[in-house]
MIDRENGU-700829 format. One record per residue: x, y, z of N, C-alpha, C in turn; residue in three letters. Coordinates in steps of 0.05 Angstrom, whole numbers, padded with zeros to 5 digits, always signed. Example, Ala and Ser with C-alpha at 12.3 -4.5 7.8 and 13.67 -1.06 7.14 Angstrom:
% residues 2
+00264-00114+00156+00246-00090+00156+00264-00066+00156Ala+00257-00045+00142+00273-00021+00143+00258+00001+00157Ser
This chain:
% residues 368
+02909+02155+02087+02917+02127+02086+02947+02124+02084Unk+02954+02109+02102+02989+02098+02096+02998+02085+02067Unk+03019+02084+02064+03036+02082+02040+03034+02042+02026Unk+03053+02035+02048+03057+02007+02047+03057+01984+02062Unk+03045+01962+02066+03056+01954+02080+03068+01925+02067Unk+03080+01909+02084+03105+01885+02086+03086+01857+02100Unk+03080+01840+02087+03064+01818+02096+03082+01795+02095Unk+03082+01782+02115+03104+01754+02117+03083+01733+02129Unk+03077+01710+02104+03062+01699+02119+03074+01656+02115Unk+03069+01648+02148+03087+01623+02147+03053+01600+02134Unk+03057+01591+02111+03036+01575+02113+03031+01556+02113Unk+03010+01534+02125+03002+01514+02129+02983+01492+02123Unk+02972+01476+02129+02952+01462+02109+02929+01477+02124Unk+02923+01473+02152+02903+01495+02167+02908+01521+02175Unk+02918+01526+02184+02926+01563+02181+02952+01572+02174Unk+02949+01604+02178+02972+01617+02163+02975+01641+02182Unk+03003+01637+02195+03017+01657+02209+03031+01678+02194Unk+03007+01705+02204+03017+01720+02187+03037+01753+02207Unk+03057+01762+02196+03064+01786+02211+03068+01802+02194Unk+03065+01833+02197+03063+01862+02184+03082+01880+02196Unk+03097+01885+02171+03121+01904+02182+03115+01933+02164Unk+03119+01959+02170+03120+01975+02153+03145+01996+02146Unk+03155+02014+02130+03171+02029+02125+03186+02043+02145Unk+03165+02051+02157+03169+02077+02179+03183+02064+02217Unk+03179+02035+02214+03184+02030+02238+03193+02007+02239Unk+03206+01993+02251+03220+01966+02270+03206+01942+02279Unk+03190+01955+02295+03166+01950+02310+03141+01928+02288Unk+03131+01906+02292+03105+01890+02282+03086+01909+02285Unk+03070+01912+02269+03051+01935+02256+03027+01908+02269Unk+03022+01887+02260+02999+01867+02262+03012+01843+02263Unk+03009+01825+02282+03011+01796+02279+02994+01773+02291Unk+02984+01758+02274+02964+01743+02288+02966+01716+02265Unk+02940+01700+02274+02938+01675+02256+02911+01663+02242Unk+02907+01663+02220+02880+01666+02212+02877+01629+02201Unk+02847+01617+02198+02850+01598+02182+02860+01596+02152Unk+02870+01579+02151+02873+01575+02109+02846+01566+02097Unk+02835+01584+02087+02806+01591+02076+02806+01617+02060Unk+02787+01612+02041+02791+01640+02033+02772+01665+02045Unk+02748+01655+02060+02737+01676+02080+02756+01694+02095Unk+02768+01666+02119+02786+01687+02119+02804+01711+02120Unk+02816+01699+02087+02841+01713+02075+02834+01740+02060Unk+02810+01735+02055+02793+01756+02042+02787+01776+02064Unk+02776+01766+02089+02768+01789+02107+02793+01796+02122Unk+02820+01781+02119+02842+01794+02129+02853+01814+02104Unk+02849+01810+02080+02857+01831+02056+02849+01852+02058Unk+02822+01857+02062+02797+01875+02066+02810+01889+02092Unk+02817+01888+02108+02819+01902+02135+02844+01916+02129Unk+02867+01907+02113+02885+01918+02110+02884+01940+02084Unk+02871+01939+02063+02868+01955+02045+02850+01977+02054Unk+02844+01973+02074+02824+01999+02090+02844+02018+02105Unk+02872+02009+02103+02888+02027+02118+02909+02027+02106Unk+02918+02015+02084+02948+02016+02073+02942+02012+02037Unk+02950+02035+02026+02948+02032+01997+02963+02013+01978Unk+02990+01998+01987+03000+01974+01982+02992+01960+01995Unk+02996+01929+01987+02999+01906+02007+03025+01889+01989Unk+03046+01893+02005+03062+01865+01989+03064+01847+02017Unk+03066+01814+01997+03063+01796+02021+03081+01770+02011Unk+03080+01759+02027+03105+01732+02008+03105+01710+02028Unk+03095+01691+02018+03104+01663+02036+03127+01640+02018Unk+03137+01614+02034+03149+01601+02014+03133+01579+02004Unk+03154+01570+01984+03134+01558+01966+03134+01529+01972Unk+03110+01510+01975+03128+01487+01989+03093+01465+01975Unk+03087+01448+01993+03070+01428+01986+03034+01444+01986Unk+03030+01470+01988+03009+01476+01996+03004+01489+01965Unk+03022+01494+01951+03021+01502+01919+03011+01529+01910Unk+03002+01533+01889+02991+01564+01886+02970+01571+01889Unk+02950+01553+01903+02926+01567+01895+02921+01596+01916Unk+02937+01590+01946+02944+01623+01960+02945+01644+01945Unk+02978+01639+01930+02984+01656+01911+02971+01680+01886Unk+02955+01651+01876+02928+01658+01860+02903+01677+01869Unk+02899+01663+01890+02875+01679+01896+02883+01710+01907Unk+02908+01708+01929+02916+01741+01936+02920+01752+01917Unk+02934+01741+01884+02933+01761+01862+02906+01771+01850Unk+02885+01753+01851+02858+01767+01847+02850+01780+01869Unk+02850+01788+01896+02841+01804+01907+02863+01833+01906Unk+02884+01841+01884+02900+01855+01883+02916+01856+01902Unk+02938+01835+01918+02957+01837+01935+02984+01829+01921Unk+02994+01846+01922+03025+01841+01907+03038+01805+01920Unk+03041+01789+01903+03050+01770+01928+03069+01751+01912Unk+03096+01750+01926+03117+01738+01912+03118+01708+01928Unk+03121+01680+01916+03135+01657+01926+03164+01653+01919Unk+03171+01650+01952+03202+01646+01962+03206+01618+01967Unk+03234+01618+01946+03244+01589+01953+03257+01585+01976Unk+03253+01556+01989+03256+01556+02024+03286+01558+02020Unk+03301+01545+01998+03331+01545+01994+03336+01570+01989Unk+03336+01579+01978+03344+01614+01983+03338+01640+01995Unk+03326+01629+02023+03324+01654+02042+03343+01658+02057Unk+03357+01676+02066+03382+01679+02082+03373+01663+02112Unk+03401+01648+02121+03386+01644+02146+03417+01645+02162Unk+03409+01657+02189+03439+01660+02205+03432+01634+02224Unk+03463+01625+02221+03479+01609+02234+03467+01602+02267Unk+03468+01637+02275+03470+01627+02305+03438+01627+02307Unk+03422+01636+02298+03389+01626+02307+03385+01591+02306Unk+03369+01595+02329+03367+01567+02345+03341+01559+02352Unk+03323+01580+02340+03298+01577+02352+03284+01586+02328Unk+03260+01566+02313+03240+01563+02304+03225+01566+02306Unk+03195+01581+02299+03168+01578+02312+03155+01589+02280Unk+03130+01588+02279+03111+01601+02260+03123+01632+02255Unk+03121+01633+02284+03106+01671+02287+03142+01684+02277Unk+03163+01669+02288+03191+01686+02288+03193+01678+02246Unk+03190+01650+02237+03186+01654+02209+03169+01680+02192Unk+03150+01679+02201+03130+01700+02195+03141+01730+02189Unk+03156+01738+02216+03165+01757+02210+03199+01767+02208Unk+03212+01743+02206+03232+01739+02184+03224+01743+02159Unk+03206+01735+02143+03206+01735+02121+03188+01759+02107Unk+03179+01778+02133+03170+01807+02130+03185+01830+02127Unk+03213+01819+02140+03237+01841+02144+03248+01833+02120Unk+03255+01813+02113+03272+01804+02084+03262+01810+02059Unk+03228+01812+02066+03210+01831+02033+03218+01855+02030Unk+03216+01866+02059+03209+01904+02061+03243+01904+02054Unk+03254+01894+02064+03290+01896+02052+03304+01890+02029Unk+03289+01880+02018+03287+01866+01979+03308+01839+01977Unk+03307+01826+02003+03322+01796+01998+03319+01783+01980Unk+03297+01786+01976+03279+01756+01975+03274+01754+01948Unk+03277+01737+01926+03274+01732+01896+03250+01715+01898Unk+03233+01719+01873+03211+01701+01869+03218+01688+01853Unk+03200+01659+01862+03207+01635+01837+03189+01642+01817Unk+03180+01625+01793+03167+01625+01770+03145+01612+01778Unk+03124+01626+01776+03096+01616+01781+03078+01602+01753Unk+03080+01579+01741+03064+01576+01722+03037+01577+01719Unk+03037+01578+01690+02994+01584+01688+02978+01554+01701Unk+02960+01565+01693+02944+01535+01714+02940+01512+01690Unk+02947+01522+01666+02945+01510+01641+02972+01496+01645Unk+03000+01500+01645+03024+01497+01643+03021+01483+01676Unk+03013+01478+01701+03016+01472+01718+02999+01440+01718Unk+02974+01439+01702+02962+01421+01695+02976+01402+01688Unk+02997+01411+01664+03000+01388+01640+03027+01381+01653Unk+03041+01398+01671+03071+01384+01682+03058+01370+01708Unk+03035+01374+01722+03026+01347+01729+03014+01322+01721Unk+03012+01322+01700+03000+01296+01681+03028+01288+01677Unk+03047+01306+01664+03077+01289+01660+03079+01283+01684Unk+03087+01294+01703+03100+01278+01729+03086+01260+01738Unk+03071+01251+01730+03048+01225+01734+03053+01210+01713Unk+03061+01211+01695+03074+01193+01678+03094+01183+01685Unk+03120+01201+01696+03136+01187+01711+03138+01175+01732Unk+03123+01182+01755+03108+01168+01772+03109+01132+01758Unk+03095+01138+01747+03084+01112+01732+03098+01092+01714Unk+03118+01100+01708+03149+01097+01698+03160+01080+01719Unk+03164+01102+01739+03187+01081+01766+03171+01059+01773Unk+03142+01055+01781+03122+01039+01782+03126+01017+01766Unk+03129+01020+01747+03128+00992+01726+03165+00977+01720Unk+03169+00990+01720+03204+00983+01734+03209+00973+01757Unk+03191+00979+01787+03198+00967+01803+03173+00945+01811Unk+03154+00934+01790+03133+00923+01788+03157+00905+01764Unk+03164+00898+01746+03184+00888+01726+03203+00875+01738Unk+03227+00894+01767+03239+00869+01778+03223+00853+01795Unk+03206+00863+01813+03187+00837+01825+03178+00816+01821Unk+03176+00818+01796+03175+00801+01769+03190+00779+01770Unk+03213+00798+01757+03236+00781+01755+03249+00771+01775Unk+03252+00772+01802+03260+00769+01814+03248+00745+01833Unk+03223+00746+01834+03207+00723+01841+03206+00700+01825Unk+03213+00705+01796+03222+00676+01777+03249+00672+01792Unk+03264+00692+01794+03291+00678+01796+03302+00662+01818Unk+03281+00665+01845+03274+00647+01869+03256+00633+01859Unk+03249+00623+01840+03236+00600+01844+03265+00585+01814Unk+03285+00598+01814+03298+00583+01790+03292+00585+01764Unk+03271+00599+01753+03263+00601+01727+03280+00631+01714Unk+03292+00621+01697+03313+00647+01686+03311+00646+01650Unk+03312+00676+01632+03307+00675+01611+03329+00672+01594Unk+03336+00650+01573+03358+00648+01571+03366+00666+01542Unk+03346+00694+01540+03366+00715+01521+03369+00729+01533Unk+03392+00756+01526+03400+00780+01541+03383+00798+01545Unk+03349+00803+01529+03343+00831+01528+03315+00828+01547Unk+03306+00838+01567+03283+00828+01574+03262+00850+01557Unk+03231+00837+01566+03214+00864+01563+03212+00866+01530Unk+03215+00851+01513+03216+00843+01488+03191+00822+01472Unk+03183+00829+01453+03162+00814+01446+03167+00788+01454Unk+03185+00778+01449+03196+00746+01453+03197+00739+01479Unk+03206+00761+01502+03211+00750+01525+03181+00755+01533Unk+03161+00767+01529+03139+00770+01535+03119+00751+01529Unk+03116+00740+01500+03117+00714+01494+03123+00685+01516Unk+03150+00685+01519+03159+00663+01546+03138+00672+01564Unk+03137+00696+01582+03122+00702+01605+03097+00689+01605Unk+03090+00693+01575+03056+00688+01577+03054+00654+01572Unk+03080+00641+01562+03072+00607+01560+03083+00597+01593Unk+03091+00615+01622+03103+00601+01642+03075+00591+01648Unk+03076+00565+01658+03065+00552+01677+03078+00537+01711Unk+03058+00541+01734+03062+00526+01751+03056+00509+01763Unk+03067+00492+01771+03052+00460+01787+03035+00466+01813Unk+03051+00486+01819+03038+00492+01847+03014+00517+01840Unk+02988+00517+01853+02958+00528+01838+02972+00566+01858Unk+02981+00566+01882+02988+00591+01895+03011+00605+01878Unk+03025+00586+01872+03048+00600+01857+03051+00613+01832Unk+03032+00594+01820+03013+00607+01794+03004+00638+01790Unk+02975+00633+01824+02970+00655+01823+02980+00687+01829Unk+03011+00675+01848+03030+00689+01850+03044+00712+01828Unk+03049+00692+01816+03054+00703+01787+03035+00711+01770Unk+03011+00699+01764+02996+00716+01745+02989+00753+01763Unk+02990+00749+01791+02985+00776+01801+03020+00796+01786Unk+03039+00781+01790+03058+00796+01788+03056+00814+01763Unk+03053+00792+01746+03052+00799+01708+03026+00818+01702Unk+03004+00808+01715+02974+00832+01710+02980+00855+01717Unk+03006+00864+01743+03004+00889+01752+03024+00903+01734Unk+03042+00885+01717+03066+00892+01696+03050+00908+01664Unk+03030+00893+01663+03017+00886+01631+03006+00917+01638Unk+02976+00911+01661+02964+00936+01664+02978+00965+01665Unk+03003+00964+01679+03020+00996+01682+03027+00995+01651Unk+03039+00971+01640+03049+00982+01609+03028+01001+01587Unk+03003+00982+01597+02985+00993+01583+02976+01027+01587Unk+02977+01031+01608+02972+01056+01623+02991+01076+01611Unk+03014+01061+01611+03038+01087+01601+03037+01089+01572Unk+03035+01071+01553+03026+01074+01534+02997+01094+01530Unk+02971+01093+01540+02958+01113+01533+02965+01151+01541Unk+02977+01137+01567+02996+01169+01567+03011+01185+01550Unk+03024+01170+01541+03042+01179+01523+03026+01181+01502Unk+03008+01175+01487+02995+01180+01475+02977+01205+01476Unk+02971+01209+01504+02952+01239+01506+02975+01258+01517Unk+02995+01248+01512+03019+01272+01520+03023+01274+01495Unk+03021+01263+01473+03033+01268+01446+03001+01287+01433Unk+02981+01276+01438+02955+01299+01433+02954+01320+01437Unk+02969+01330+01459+02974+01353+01474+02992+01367+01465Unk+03011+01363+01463+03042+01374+01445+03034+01386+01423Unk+03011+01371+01403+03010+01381+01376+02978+01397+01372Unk+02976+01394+01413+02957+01419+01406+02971+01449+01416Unk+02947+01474+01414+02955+01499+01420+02952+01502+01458Unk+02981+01511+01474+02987+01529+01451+03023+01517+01446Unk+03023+01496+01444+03045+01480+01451+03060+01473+01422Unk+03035+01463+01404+03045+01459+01383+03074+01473+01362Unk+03077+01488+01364+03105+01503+01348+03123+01504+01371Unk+03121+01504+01390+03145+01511+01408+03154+01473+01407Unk+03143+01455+01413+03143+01426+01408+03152+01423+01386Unk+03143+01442+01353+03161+01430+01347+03198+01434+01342Unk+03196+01455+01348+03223+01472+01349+03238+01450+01359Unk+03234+01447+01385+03252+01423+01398+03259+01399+01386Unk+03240+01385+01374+03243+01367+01366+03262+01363+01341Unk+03272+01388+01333+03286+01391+01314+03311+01370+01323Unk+03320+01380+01353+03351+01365+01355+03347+01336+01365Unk+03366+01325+01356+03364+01297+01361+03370+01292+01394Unk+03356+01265+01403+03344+01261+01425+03326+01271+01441Unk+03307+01293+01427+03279+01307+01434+03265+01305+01419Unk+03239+01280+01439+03219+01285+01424+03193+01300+01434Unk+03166+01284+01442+03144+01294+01451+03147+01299+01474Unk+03160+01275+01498+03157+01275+01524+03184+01294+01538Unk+03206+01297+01520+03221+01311+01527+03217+01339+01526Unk+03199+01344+01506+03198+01363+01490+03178+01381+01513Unk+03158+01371+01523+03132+01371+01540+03153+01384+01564Unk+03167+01359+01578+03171+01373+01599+03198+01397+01597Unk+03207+01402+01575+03223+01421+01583+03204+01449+01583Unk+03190+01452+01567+03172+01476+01570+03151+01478+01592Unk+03143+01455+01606+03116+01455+01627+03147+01457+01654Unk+03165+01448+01659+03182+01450+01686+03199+01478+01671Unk+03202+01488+01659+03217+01509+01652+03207+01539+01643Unk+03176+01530+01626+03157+01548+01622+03172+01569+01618Unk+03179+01595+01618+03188+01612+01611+03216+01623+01604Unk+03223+01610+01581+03250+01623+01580+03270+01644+01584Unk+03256+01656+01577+03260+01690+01581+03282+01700+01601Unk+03271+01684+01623+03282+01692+01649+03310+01680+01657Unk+03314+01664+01642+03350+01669+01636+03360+01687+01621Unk+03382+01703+01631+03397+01714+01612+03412+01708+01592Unk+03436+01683+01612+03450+01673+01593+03457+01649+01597Unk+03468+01629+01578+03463+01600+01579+03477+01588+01614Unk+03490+01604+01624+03509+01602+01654+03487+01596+01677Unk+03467+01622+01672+03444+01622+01688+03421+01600+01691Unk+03421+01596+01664+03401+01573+01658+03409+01536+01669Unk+03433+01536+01664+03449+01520+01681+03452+01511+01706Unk+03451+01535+01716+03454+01538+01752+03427+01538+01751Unk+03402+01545+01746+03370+01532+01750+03365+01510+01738Unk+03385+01494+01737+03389+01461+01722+03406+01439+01748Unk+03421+01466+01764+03451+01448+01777+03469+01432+01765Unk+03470+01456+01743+03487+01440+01720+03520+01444+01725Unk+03524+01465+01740+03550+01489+01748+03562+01472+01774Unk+03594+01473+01769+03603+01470+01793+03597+01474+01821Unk+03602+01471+01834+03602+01476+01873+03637+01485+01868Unk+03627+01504+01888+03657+01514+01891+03661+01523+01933Unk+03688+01506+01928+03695+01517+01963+03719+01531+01956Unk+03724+01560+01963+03749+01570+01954+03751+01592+01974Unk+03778+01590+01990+03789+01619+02004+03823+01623+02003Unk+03822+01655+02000+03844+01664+01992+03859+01649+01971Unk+03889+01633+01966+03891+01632+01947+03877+01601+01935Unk+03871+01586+01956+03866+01562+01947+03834+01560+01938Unk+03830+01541+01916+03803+01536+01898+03800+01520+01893Unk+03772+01502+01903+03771+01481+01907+03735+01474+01901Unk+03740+01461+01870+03711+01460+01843+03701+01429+01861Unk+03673+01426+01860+03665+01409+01863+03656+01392+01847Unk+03634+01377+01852+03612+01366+01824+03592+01384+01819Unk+03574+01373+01803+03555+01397+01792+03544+01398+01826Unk+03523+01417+01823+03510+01432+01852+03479+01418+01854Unk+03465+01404+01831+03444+01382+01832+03417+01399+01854Unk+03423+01432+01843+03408+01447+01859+03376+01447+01845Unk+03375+01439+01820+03353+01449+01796+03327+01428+01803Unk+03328+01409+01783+03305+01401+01778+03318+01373+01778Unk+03308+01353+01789+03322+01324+01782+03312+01318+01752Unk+03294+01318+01747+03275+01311+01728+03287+01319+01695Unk+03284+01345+01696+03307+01357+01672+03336+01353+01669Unk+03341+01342+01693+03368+01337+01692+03373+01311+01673Unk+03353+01295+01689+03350+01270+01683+03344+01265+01643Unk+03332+01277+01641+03322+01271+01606+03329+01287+01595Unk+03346+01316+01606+03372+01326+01582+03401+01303+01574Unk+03405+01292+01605+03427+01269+01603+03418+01249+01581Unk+03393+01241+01577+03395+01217+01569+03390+01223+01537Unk+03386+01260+01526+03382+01262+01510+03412+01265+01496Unk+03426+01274+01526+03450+01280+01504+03470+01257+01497Unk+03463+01230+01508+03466+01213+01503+03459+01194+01474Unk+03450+01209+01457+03438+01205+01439+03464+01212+01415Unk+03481+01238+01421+03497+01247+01406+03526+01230+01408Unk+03527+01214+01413+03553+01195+01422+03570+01192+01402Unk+03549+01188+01379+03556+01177+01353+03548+01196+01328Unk+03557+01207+01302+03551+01221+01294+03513+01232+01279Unk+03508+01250+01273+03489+01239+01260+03483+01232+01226Unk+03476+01206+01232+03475+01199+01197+03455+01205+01178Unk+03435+01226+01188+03425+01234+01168+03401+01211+01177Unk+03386+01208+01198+03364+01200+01202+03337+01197+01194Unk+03322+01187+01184+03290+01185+01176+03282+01199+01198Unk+03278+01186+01214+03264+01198+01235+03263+01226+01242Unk+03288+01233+01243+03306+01267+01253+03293+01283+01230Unk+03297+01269+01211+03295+01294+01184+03261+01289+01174Unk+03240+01278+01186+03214+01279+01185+03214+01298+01212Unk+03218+01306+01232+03212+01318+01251+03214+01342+01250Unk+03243+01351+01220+03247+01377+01222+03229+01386+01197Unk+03218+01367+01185+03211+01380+01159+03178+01395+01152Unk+03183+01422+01146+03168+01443+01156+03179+01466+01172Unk+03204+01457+01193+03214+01472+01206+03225+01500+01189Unk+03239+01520+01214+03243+01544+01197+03275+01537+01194Unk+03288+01539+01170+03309+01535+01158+03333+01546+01183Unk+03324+01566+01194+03345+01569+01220+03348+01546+01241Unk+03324+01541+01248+03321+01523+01270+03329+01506+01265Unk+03330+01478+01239+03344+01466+01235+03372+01461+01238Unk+03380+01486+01225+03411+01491+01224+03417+01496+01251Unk+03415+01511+01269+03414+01503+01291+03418+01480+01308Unk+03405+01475+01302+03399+01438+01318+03424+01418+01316Unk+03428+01425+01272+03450+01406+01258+03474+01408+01283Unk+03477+01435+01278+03511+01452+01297+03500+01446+01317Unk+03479+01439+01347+03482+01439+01369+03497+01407+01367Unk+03484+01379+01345+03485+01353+01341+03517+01345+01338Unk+03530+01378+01319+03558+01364+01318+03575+01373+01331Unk+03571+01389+01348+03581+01408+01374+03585+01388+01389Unk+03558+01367+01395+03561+01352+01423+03581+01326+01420Unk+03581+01317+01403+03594+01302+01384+03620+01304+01388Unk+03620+01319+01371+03660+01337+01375+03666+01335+01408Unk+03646+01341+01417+03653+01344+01456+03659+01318+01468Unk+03641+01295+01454+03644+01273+01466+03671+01254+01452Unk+03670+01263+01430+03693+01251+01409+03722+01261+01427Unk+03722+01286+01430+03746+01296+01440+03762+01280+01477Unk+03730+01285+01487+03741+01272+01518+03750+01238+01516Unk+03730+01222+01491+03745+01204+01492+03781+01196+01491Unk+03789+01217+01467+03812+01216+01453+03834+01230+01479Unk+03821+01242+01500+03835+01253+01526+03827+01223+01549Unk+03827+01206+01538+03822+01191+01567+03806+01192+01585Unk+03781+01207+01574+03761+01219+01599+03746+01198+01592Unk+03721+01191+01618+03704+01172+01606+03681+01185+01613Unk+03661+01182+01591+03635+01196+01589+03627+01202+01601Unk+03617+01209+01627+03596+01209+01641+03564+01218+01641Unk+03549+01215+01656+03525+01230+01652+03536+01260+01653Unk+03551+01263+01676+03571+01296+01686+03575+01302+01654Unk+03581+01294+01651+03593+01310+01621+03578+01310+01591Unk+03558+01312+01597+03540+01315+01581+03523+01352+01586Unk+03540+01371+01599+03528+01382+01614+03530+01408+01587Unk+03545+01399+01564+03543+01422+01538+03527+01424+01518Unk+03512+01391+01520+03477+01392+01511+03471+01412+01521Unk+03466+01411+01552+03437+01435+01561+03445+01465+01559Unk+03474+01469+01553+03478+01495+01541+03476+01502+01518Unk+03481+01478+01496+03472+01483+01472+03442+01484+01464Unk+03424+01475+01488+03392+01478+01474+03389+01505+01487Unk+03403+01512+01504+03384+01546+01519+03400+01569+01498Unk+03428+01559+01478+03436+01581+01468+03427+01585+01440Unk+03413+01556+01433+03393+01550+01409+03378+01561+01408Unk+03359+01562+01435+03330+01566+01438+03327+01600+01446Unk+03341+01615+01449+03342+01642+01461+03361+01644+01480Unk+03388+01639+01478+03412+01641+01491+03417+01672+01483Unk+03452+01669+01488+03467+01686+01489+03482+01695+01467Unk+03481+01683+01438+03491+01679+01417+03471+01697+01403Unk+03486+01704+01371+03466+01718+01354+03461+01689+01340Unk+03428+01702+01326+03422+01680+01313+03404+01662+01329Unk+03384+01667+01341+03380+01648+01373+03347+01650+01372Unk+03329+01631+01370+03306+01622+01373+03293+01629+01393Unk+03279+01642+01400+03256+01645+01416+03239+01637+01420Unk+03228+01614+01444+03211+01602+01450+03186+01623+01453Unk+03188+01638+01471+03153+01648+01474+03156+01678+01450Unk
């Protein structure tokens, strides 16, 4: 029996273009195209383990998700997912097809290009789809809220305090009446579809907070929660979209899988920094900013903060205190330089929770 072989396969919602490269030669060993099924993938596994004592194989990772992945790891096939953004690709190719992907991405395995992303458990893949369905459901009721609003404000009806979305202004909503019986019903559709999503996100958040304080989430949830502006839902998704810590080395790395790090265009002597690179995750980006937004102002020694930590392990705390007056000092200082806040500059929160949580520092918490 032969040694190894190199599987590149392009995949699809109905089939999967697959090509076979091996050690010894140049030359496509097998190329063809099977359905996406697992009959199949199984009787294409089987034909190949009858003649080659490896199988590594690798497709990218895109809307078709892991269950490929999954299943070639139970039939014992080595099989890495490639991010579409980080496969080398030359300039002068001009031509696309399944079959030339296929075995591009056979030559780039057998040649060790190619890095795998982080594959989460089906447990950890579950529950960051229930959050992202919360947020889903978030933008939903926000853009269900101005419709709202916006349809009073063509018909002239305006609230005359500053805060909307308030017991009081909610109150007004529910005493409007109209003369006209369509316009009425206009509006009560607007407001039922407002009430109902509020309600919705409220029970979410609620079985996202069930979840947190069960196993096996519970102690790592509460660790986080130690620093101020993390609570359950923050707390949730930094471990279900980030799931394994580990795999940073050091807080620089963890950053740049955030797009927290400059863009840089620079040759010979000239260097030329951009904005962050917004390569990571929008999502984490999004609710580290708004956590570190939280530290603006010092902390005074909170009810809330100091029920969250209490139980915690006397490190982790202390921890948290120094990440709280770190960010502080950072934001205190750019003011007193004429800088003005930005979300951008909030970017020493997310290095202070990865150097908290198992960074690069002695003294450093370990999530898993």
């Amino acid at each position: 029996m032969k040694r190894k072989i190199y599987v590149g396969m392009d995949v699809h919602k109905e089939t999967i273009r697959i090509a076979c490269l091996t050690n010894n030669t140049k030359e496509i060993v097998k190329e063809q195209q099977i359905k996406h099924n697992e009959v199949q993938i199984k009787k294409f596994v089987n034909k190949l383990k009858s003649e080659w004592n490896e199988i590594h194989s690798c497709y990218e990772a895109g809307v078709t998700g892991y269950p490929l992945y999954r299943y070639l790891k139970s039939l014992g096939v080595n099989c890495i997912l490639v991010a579409p953004g980080k496969i080398p690709r030359q300039s002068s190719d001009k031509i696309k097809t399944d079959k030339r992907d296929a075995i591009k991405l056979a030559k780039l395995l057998r040649s060790g290009e190619l890095e795998s992303i982080h594959v989460p458990s089906e447990e950890d893949e579950a529950v960051r789809d229930y959050l992202r369905s919360r947020d889903s459901l978030r933008l939903d009721l926000g853009r269900n809220r101005q419709r709202l609003m916006k349809f009073l404000l063509r018909k002239g009806i305006t609230y005359s305090a500053t805060k909307y979305w308030t017991v009081s202004h909610n109150k007004w909503l529910n005493n409007l009446q109209f003369n006209n019986e369509i316009l009425q019903e206009t509006f009560n559709d607007y407001y039922s579809r407002v009430r109902v999503q509020e309600e919705n996100l409220k029970a979410m958040d609620k079985r996202i907070q069930e979840i947190a304080e069960s196993e096996p989430y519970r102690e790592k949830v509460g660790i986080l929660r130690c620093f101020r502006g993390v609570d359950y839902l923050t707390a949730m998704f930094l471990l279900c979209e980030v799931c394994d810590f580990k795999r940073f080395k050091t807080a620089g790395s963890f950053m740049s899988f955030l797009g927290l790090v400059p863009g840089e265009y620079s040759s010979g002597s000239k260097r030329k920094q951009t904005g962050i690179t917004k390569t990571g995750s929008p999502r984490l980006r999004r609710i580290l900013t708004e956590a570190a937004w939280q530290h603006r102002f010092p902390g005074t020694g909170s009810k809330i903060v100091t029920a969250r930590r209490s139980g915690q392990p006397a490190l982790v705390v202390a921890l948290a205190e120094k990440a709280s007056l770190r960010l502080h000092k950072k934001f205190r200082n750019l003011q007193q330089r004429g800088k003005t806040t930005s979300g951008n500059d909030n970017g020493s929160f997310k290095r202070v929770i990865r150097i908290s949580l198992g960074g690069d520092e002695s003294g450093c918490i370990e999530l898993e």
